[in-house]
C-alpha positions as CSV (number, residue, x, y, z in Angstrom):
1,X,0.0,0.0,0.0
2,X,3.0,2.5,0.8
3,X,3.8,1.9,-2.6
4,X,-0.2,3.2,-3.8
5,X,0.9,6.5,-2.4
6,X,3.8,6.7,-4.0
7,X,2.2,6.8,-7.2
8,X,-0.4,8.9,-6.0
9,X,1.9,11.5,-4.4
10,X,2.9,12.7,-8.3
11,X,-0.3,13.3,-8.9
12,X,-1.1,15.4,-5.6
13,X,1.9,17.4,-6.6
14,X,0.6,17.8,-10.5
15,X,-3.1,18.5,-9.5
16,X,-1.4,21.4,-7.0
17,X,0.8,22.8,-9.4
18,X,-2.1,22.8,-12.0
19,X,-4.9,24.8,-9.2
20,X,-2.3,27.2,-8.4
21,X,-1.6,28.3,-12.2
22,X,-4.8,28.3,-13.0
23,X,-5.6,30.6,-9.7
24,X,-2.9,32.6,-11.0
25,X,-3.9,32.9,-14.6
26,X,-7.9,33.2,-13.2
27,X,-6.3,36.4,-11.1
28,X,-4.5,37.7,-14.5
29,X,-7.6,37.4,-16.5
30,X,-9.2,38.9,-14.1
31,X,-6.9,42.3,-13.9
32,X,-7.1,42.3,-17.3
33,X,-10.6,42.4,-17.7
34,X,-10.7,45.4,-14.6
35,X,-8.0,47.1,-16.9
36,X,-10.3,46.6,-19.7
37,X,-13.5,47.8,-18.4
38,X,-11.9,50.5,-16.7
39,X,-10.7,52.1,-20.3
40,X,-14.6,51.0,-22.0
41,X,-16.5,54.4,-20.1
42,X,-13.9,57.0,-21.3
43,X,-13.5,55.5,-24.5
44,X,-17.5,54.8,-25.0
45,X,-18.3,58.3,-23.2
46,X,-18.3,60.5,-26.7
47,X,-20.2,57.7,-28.5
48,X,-22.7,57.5,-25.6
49,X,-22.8,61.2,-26.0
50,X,-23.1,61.7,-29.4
51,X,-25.8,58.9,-29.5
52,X,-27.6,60.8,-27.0
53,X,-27.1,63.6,-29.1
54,X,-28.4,62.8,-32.1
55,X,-31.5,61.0,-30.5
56,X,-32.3,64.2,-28.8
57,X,-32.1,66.0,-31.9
58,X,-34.5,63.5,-33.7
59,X,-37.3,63.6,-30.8
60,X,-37.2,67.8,-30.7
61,X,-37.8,67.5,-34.7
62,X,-40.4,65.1,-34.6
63,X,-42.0,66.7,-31.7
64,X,-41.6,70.1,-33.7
65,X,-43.3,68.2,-37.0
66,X,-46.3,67.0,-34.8
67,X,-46.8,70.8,-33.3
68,X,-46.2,72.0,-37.2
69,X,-48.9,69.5,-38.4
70,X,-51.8,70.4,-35.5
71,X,-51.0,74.1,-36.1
72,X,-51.8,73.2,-40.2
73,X,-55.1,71.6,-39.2
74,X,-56.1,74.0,-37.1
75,X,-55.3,76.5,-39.8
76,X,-57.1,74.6,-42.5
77,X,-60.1,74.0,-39.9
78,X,-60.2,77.5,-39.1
79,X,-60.4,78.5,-42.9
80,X,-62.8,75.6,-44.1
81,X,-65.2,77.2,-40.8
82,X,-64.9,80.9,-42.3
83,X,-65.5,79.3,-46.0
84,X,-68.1,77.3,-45.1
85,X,-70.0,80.4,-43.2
86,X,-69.5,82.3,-46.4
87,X,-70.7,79.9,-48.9
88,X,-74.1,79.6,-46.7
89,X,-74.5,83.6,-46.7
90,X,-74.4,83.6,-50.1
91,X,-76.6,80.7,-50.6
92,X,-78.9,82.3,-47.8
93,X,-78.8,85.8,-50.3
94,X,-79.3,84.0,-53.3
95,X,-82.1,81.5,-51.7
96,X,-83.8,85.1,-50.6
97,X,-83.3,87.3,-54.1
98,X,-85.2,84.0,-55.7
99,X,-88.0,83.9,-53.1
100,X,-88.1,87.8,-53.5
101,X,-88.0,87.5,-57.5
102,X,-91.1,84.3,-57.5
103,X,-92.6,87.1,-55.4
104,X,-92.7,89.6,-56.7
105,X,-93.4,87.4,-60.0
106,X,-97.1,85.9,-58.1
107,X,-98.2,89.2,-57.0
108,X,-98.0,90.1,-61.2
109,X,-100.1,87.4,-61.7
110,X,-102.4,88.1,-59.6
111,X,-102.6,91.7,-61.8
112,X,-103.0,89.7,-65.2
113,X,-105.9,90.4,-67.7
114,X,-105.4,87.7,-69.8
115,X,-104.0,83.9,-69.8
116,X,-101.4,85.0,-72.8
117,X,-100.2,87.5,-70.0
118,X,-99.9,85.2,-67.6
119,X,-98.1,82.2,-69.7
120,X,-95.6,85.0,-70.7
121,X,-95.0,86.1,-66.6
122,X,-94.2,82.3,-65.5
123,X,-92.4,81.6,-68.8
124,X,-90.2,84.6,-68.4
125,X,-89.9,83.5,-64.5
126,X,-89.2,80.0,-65.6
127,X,-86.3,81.6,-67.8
128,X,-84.9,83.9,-65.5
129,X,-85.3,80.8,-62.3
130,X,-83.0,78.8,-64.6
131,X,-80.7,81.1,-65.7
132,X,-80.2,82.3,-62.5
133,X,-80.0,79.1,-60.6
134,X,-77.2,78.1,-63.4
135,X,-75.1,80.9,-62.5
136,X,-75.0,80.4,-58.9
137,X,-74.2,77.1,-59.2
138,X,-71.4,78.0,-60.9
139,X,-70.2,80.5,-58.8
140,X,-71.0,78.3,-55.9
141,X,-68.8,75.3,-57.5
142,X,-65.6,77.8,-57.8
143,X,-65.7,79.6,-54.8
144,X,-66.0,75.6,-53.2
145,X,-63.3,74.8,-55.1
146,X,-61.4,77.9,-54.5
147,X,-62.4,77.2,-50.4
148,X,-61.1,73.1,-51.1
149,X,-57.7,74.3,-52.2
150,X,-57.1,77.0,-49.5
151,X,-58.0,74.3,-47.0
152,X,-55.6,72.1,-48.0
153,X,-53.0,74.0,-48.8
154,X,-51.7,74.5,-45.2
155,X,-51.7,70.7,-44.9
156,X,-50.0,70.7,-48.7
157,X,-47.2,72.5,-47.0
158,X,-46.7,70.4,-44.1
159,X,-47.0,67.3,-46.3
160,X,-43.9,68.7,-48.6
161,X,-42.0,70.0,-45.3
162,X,-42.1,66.4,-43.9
163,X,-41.0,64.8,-47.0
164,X,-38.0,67.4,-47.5
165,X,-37.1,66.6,-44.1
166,X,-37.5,63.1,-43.4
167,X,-37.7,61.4,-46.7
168,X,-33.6,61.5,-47.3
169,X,-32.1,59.1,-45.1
170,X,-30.7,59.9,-41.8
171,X,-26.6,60.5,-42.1
């Protein structure tokens, strides 16, 4: 049995050797890494920074684009209100010149001596209601057109801002 311990006693003596180098190498790998990570925040710092940086530049301008976009609507709302108040003014004018010409139109009939007289007041009402009612329509249609494209055109701009600005790619 001595001689079992014998043979063993290399082994104690390799298995020793071999803990304390790799305590030793454990404790240099480990000073190494503390070296490392100590250099990684002054080094990283002016990345961190910049990155930083540049996402607080990106948030202001997009919270800038949202404020420019709700001050376009509430531009365009405000002038689709005022054009849509004017358009029923002048429909309210036009609605009461008609009533006041079909009128004034009756109370002649109710003057007329003979049926020719009569035929020749409604057809020249008839003529004057259509004729009329043609040219307000097309007024009407322009100036809703006209009102359309002013609406829009604060919400135009906007539109063509945001693509100048955000439709290249970030650099």
């Amino acid at each position: 049995m001595s001689g079992k311990m014998r043979s063993s006693e290399p082994l104690e003596t390799v298995g020793n050797a071999t803990e304390q180098g790799t305590a030793t190498q454990a404790k240099a790998a480990d000073q190494a890494a503390t070296r490392l990570m100590a250099k990684v925040p002054n080094e990283a710092a002016p990345a961190q920074h910049q990155g930083f940086h540049t996402t607080t530049k990106y948030a202001d301008e997009w919270v800038s684009l949202g404020q420019g976009n709700f001050d376009a609507i509430l531009k365009s709302s405000q002038i689709w209100a005022a054009g849509v108040q004017d358009l029923a003014k002048q429909l309210a004018a036009s609605a009461q010149a008609s009533f006041d010409e079909s009128l004034a139109t009756f109370n002649a009939l109710s003057s007329v001596k003979s049926p020719q007289e009569a035929l020749d007041l409604q057809t020249t009402l008839a003529r004057t209601v259509l004729e009329k009612t043609l040219a307000e329509t097309g007024r009407i249609g322009d100036a809703s057109l006209k009102l359309f494209e002013q609406t829009l055109a604060p919400i135009a701009a906007r539109a063509t801002l945001t693509v100048e600005k955000f439709g290249k790619p970030a650099v």
